[in-house]
N, C-alpha and C positions, 0 to 999 in steps of 0.2 A: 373215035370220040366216045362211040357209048360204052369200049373198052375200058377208058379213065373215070367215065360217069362211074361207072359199075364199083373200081377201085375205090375210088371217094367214098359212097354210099356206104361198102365193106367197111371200111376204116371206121365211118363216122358212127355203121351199128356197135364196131366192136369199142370204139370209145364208150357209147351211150352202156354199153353195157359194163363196161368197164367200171365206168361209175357207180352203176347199179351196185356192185358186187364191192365198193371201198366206202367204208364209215369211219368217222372220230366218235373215240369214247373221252369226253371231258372228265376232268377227275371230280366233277360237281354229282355226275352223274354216273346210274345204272345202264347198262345198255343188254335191253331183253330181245334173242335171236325167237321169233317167229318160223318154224315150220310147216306148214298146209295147218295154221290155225295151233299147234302145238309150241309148247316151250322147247328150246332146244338148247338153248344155253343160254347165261348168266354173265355178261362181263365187267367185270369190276374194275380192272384195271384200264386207264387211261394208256391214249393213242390210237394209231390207226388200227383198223380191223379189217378181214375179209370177209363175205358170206356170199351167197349163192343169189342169183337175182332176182325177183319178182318174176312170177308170184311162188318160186319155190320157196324163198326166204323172205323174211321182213325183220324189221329191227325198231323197237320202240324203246327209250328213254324215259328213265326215272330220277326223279331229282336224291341224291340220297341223303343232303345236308338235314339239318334242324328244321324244322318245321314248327308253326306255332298256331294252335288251335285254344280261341276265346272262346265262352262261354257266347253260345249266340242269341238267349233271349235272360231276363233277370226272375227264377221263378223262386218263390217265398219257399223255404225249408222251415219247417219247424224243430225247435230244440226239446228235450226232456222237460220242460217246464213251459212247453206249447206255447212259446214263444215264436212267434214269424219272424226270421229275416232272410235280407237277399244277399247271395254272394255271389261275386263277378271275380270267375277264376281264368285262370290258361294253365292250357299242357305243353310243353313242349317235347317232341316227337320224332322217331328217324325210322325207315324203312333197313332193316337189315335182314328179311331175308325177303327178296322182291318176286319168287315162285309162289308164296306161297302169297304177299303181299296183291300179285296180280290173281291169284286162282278167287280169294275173299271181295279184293274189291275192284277187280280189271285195273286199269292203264288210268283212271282219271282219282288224282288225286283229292280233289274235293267229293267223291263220291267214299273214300275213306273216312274224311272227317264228320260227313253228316251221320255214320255211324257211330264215329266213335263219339260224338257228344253226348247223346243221352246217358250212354254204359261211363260217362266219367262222372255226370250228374246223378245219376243214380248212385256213384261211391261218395260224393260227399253228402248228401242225404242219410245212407246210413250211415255216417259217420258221425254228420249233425246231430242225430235223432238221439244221440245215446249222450251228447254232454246240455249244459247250461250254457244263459247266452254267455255269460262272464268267463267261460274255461272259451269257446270260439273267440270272444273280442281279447281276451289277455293271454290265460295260461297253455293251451291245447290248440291254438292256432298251428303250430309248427308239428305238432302230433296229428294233426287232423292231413297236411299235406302229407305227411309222409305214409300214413294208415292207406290216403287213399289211391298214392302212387303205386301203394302193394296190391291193393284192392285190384290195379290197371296188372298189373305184369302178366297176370292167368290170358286176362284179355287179348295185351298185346300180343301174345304167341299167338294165337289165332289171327288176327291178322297181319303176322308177319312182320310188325314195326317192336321198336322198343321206346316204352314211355322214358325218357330225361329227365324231367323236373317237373313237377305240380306247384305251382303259386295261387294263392288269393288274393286278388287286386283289392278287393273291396268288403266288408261285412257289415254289413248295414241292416238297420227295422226299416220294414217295411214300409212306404207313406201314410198308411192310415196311426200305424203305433208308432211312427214317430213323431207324427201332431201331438200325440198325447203324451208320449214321453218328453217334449218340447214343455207341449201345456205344465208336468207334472212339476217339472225342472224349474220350470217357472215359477211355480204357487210354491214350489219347498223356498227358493230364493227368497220371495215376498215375506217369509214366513220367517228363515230368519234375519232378514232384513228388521225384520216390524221387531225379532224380540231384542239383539243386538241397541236398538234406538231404543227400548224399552231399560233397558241393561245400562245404557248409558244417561236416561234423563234419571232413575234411582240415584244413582251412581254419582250425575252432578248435582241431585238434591241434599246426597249426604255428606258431598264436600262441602257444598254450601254450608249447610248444618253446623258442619264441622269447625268450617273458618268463624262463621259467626259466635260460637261458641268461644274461640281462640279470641277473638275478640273481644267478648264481652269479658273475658278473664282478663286480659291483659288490660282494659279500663279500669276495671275492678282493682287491679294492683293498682297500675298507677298511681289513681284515686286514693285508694288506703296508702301508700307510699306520699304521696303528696300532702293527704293528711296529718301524717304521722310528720313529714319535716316541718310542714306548719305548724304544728302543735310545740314540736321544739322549739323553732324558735320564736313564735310567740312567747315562750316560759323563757328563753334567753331573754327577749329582748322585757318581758314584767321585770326579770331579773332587775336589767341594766337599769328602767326606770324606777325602781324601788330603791338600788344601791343611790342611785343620781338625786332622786327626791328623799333618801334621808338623810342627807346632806344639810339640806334647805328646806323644811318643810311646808314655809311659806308661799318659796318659791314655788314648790312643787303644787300646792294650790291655786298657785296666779296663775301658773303653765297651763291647767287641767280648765284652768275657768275661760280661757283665751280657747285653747281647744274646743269648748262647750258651743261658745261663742260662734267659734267658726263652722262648727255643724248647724248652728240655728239659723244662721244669717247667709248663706247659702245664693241666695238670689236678691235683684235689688227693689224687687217687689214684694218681697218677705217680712210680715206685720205679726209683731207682738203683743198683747194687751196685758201690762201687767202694772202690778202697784211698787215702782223701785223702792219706797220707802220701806216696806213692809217685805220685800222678800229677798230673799240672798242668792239669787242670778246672777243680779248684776253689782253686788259687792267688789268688785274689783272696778268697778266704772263708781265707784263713789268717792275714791281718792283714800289717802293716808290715815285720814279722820274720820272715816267710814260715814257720812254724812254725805247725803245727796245731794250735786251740784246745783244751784240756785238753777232756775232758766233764765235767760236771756230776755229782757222786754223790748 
């Protein structure tokens, strides 16, 4: 029996060690061979591997995919017209050569990034420093990434990665200049608010003006046009009475005197005081023989 123990035990060290000495390399990943603390080889290609067992060999992985590093605090850059804003950028980033990757920043990947963010904020700083706010928010946006990807490349050989792409999520004033660029934006609005409504009561007083003018012409015709057909035919119609009354001249007299008549007596409380004998109002009320009618007792 302790013949089979013995067996068992053999078997079960040369498994354990067996293990020991078999890795997967995923194709996501680096797989870095460890020698008594030394690199020893680099493997890149995906699959199984072999190496030597602890602690003569070890084996630590590295992710080699894309990687993406934000801007991890928002600090104000100043432009050539000392200007403050903030910009909220990311890199994106890949390990390609992981020797030299692990000699710079050891095996822990976040300890690459808290280096490399300041050396990426210090290139768009000098990159900021040298345009205006208006060339960063419009024209030299897209010059400023790429100035500053170049600015990375010296870098990234040093530590062993290659920068990918540089973006600017955000370019923004700062909160205190942009209360005041709000304020400004505001008071210019107000400003031409106020002259636009200024622009426009002118503007309805002159039509006013205008139409009232058009109107007082176009009364003024009228008027003198109306006039003027009045007058006509007033003179047509003296015509027709003068050709009609000299015809009859008498008639034309009794007509005029009935006419008189009927503008004086108007109402039937309407009092004359006159002497019919003696005046010639009422010659037509005296009859054929022009003598006034007796009165009535």
């Amino acid at each position: 029996m302790n013949r089979i123990g013995l067996i068992v035990s053999t078997l079960l060290l040369l498994v354990v060690v067996a293990g020991s000495t078999l890795f997967v390399v995923d194709q996501r990943q680096f797989a870095v061979v460890y020698a008594l603390g030394e690199i020893k080889e680099v493997i890149t290609e995906p699959g199984l591997k072999i190496k030597m067992p602890p602690p003569f060999q070890n084996v630590v992985f590295l992710d080699r995919r894309i990687q993406t590093l934000d801007s991890p605090e928002t600090r104000p850059i100043f432009t050539a017209e000392k200007k403050s804003l903030v910009i909220d950028w990311l890199v994106k980033w890949r390990i390609v050569d992981s020797r030299q990757f692990i000699r710079n920043n050891g095996v822990d990947m976040r300890h690459a990034e808290t280096r490399l963010a300041p050396i990426v904020q210090a290139a768009f700083n000098e990159a900021v420093t040298k345009r205006t706010v208006r060339e960063m928010l419009a024209t030299d946006r897209e010059e400023v990434m790429q100035e500053v990807r170049k600015n990375m490349a010296e870098n990234a050989k040093s530590f062993g990665i290659e920068i990918v792409d540089v973006r600017t999520k955000r370019v923004d004033f700062s909160s205190n200049i942009t209360d005041a660029v709000y304020r400004r934006m505001g008071s210019e609005r107000k400003r031409v608010a106020s002259e636009l409504r200024s622009t426009g009561l002118a503007e309805g007083e002159q039509i006013r003006a205008d139409a009232e003018k058009q109107r007082d012409i176009i009364i003024a015709e009228a008027y003198r046009d109306a006039q003027k057909v009045k007058g006509e035919g007033d003179a047509k119609a003296a015509a027709i009475y003068a050709a009609a009354f000299g015809q009859d001249p008498q008639f034309a007299q009794f007509y005029r005197s009935l006419e008189a008549y009927r503008q004086s007596f108007r109402g039937r409380s309407d009092v004359l005081v006159l002497d019919p004998a003696s005046n010639d109002f009422f010659r037509a009320m005296r009859g054929s023989s022009g003598a006034a009618a007796a009165p009535r007792k």
